[in-house]
TORKOL-467641 format. One record per residue (C-alpha): residue in three letters; x, y, z. Coordinates in steps of 0.001 Angstrom, whole numbers, padded with zeros to 6 digits, always signed. Layout:
ALAXYZ...
***
This chain:
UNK+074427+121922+095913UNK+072423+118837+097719UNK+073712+118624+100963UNK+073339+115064+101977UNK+074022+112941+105200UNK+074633+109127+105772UNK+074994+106876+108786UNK+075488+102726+109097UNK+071780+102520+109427UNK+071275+103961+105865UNK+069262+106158+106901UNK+069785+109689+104575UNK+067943+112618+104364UNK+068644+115076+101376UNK+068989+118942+101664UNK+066525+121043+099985UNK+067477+123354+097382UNK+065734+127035+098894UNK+066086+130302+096854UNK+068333+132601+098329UNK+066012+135193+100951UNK+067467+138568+101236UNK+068577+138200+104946UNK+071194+135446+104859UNK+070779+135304+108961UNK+070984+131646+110324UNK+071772+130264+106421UNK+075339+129499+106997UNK+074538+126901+109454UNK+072488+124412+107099UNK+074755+124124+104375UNK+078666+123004+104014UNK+081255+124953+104277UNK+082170+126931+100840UNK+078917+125889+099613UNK+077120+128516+096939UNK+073260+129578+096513UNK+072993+127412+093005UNK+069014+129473+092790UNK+068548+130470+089403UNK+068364+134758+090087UNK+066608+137115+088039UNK+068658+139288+085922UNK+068607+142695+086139UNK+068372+144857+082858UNK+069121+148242+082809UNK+070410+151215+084938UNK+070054+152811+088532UNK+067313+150829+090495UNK+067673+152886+093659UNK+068806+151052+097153UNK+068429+147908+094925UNK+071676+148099+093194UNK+074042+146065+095419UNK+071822+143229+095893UNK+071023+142968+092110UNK+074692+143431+091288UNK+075487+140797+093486UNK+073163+138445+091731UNK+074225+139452+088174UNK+077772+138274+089656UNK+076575+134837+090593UNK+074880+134725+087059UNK+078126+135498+085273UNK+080005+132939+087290UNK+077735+130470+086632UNK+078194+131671+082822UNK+081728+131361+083399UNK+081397+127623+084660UNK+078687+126682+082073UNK+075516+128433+083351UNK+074811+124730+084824UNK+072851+125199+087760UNK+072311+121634+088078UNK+076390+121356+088284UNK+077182+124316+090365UNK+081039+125777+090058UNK+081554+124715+093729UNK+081419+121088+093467UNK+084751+119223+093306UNK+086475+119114+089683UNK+086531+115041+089500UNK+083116+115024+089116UNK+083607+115930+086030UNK+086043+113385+084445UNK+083516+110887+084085UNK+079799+111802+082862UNK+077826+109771+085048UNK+079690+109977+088388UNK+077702+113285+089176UNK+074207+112024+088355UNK+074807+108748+090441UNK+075678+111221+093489UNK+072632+112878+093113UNK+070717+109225+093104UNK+073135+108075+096476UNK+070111+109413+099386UNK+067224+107869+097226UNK+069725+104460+096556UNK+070322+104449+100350UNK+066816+104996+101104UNK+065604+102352+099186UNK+068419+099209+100057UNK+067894+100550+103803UNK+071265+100414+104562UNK+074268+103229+103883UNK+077758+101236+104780UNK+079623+098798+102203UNK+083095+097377+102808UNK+083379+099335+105835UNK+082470+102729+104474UNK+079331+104631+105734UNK+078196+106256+102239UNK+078591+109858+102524UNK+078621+112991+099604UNK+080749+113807+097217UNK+083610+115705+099018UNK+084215+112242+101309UNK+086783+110654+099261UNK+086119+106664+100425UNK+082668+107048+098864UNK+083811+108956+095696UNK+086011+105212+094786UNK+083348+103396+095564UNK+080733+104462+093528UNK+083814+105008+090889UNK+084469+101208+091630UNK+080452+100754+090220UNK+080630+102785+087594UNK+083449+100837+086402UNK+082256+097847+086655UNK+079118+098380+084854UNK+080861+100365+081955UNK+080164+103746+082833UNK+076411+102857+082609UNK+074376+104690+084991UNK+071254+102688+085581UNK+073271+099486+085806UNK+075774+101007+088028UNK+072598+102115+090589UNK+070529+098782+090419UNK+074134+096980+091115UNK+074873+099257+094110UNK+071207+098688+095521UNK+071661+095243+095448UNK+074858+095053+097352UNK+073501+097239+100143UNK+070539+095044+100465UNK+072877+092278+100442UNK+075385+093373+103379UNK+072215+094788+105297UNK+070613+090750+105234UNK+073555+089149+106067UNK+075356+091965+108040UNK+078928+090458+106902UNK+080726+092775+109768UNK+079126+090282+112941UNK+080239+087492+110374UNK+083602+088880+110577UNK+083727+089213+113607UNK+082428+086082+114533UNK+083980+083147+116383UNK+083550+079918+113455UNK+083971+076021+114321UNK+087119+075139+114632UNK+086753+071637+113279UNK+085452+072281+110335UNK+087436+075568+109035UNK+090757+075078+111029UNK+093567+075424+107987UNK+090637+075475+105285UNK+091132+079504+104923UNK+093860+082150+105069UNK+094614+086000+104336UNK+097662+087541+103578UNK+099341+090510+102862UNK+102251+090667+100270UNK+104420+094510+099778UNK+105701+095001+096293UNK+108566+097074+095347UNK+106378+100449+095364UNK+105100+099426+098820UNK+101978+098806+097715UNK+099734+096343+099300UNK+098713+092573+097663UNK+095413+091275+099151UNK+095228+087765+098601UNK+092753+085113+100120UNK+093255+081530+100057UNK+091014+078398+100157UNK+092687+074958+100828UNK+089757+072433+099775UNK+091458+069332+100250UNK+092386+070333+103671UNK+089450+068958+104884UNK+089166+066418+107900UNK+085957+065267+107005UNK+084317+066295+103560UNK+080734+065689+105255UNK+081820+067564+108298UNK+083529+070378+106818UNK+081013+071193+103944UNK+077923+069210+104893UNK+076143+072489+106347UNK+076689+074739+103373UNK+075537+077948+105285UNK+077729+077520+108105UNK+080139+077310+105211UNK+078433+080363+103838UNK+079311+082558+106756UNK+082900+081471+107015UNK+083325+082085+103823UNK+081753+085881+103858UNK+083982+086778+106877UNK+087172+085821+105337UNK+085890+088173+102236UNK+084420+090823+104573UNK+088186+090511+106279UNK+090546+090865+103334UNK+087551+093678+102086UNK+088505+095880+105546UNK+092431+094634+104875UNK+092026+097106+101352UNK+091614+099950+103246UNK+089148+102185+101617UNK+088039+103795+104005UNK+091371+105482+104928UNK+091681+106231+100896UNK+092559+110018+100585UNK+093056+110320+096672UNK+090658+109869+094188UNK+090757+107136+091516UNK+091598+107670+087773UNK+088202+106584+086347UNK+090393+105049+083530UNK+093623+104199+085592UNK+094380+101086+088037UNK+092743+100828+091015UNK+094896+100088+094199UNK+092233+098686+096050UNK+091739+095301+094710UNK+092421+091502+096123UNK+093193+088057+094171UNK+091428+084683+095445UNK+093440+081396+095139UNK+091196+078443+095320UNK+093312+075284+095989UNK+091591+071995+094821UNK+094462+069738+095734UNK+093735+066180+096932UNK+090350+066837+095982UNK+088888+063746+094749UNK+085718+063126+092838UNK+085445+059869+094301UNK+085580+060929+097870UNK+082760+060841+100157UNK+081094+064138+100191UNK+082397+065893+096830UNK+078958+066694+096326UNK+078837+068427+099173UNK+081922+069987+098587UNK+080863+070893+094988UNK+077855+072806+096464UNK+080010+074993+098698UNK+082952+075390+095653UNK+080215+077092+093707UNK+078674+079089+096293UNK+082319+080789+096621UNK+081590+081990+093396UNK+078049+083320+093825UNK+079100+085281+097157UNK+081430+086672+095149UNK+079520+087941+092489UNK+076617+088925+094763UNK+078771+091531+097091UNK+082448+091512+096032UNK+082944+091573+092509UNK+084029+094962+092544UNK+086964+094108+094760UNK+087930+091343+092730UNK+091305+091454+090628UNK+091915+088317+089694UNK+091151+084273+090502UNK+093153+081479+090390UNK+092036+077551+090215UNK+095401+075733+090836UNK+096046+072149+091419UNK+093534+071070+088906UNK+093437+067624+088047UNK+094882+066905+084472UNK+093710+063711+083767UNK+090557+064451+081240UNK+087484+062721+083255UNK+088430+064722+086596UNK+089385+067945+085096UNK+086319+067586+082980UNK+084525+067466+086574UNK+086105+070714+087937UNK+085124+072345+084824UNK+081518+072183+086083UNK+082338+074659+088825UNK+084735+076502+086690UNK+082035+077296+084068UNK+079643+078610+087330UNK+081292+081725+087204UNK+078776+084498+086807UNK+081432+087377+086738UNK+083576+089564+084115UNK+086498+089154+086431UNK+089741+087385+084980UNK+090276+083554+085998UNK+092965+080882+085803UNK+093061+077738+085899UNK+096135+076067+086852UNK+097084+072519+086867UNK+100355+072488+088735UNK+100041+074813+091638UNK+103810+076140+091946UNK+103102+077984+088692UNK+100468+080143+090595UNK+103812+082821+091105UNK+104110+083607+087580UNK+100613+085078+087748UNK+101920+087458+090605UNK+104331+090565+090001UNK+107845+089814+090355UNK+108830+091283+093897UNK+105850+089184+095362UNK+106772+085858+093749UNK+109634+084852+096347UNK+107371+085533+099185UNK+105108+083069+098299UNK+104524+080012+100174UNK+107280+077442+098257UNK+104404+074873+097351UNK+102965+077708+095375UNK+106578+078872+093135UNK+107662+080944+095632UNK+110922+080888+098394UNK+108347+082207+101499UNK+107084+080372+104235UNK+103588+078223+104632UNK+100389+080164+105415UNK+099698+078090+108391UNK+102573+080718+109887UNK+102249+083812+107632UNK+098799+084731+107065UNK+095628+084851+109196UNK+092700+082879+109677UNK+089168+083906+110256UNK+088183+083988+114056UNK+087387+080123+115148UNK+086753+078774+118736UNK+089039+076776+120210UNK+088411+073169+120119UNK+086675+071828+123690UNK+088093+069404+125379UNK+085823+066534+127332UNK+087655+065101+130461UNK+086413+061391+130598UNK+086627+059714+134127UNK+086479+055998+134533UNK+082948+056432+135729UNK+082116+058153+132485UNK+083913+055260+130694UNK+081642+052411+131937UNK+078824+054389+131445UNK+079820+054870+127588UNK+080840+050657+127629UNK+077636+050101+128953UNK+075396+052140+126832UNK+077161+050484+123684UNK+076825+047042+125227UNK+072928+047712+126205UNK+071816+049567+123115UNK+068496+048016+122427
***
């Protein structure tokens, strides 16, 4: 059995397979506890071989519970049995120190990338393998690419971040809805039409950019896989999953800066795909004009989406609750179908400054009169 070792940095060194010496003195300390000597031993044929025979019996009893198991060396008896329920979540183990090694970086969604007996990382490479239909070489390239991804934009400092205040103040919200079973629904919102100033709020598109991957990065943290202590059915639902509403009300076409806006709309889609598709459940489009020429302009960033993950658009936004599980419906907000209160007082924001405030003195308002007056 590898035994392998992560940190945030990414980086990993794997453990060296060694045959098994006769003096086990000082071995216990390099490998996990309850880990085996997976050495292919030479079997012994034949009767008395002096002082030898404990040592050789001992052997032939590792070689007959490795029969037992499947006489896999490469998938020793010791590892844990979930490995097994789906083909390729073993070999993609074995190619975690080399993927770490090469993106540089070990942590994703708040998880530092560990072996196969820590349970956060088990779902998340379960979460790839999923999402690239059980196909190994996919599954690695996508996971490389993600880790390269969160270690060149570092979305944690994003997150934790203090954003502009003018321009995001409303635009963005999280929340947190209980079902019946007590499970958790992550949900994060965009208001577009919130917007003060369309040239102001989505004229710098990667100031946008970062806002946008720390309200992600927060509802990613707000799933809770790192505290996740049972391990997925391959085939089953996964619990740790969020929706994205996208709200295009008063959202004009005509408006000064919808191309702006446009830019950011699809880039909201591309962060998406590039480092959170696999947290993805479901995304909804409401308050989508109906009138043929607009909606036919909205269906430009619509058809942008690069990603296998289920989308709605919605025309009238109160029917975004019948798209939700019954016990969450009535605590939506009641503009979207629901009977709960607005998100301006039941979700969070991402972290913005407050606004500054400029104190302006007479003296500092003849000076302003003046400079107006006496431009040239």
């Amino acid at each position: 059995m590898s035994n392998r070792r992560g940190n945030e940095g990414g980086s990993v060194k794997q453990g060296e397979r060694a045959a098994a010496p006769k003096s086990t003195t000082g071995e216990s300390s390099q490998r996990p506890t309850g880990a085996q000597d997976d050495t292919i031993r030479e079997e012994v044929v034949g009767g008395d071989n002096g002082g030898g025979d404990n040592n050789n019996n001992t052997k032939n009893d590792g070689n007959n519970k490795n029969d037992q198991d499947g006489g896999n060396p490469d998938n020793p008896p010791d590892r844990p049995d979930y490995l097994d329920k789906h083909p390729q979540l073993g070999p993609l183990f074995d190619r975690l120190p080399n993927i770490i090694n090469v993106a540089r970086h070990g942590e994703i969604w708040g998880v530092n990338l560990l072996d196969e007996r820590h349970i956060p990382t088990v779902n998340i490479l379960i979460k790839f393998l999923r999402a690239s239909d059980g196909d190994l070489h996919r599954a690695e390239e996508r996971l490389i690419s993600v880790l390269e991804w969160r270690r060149d934009m570092n979305p944690i400092r994003l997150a934790n971040t203090q954003h502009n205040h003018q321009r995001f103040r409303d635009l963005g919200y999280l929340t947190h809805y209980t079902d019946n079973a007590g499970e958790e629904v992550v949900t994060t919102w965009i208001i577009y039409g919130v917007a003060r100033d369309f040239n102001i709020t989505y004229g710098n598109r990667y100031n946008f950019r970062d806002w946008h991957i720390a309200l992600l990065e927060m509802a990613a943290h707000e799933l809770k896989i790192d505290e996740s202590t049972i391990v997925m059915n391959y085939g089953g639902p996964d619990p740790h999953k969020m929706r994205q509403v996208q709200d295009f009300k008063n959202v004009s076409f005509t408006q000064s800066g919808y191309s702006k806006f446009k830019r950011c709309a699809k880039w909201t889609i591309d962060t998406v795909t590039a480092a959170y598709q696999e947290l993805l459940y479901e995304r909804y489009f409401v308050n989508v004009p109906a009138i043929k020429g607009c909606r036919s302009k909205f269906s430009e960033i619509l058809r942008s989406q690069n990603t296998t993950r289920p989308f709605y658009a919605i025309t009238d936004g109160k029917e975004l609750s019948s798209k939700f599980p019954n016990s969450i419906k009535v605590q939506l907000p009641q503009s979207y179908g629901g009977k709960g209160g607005d998100l301006q007082t039941n979700a969070r924001e991402v972290h913005l400054r407050a606004p500054s405030v400029t104190l302006i003195t007479a003296d500092s308002r003849r000076k302003i009169t003046f400079n107006r007056l006496f431009w040239w």
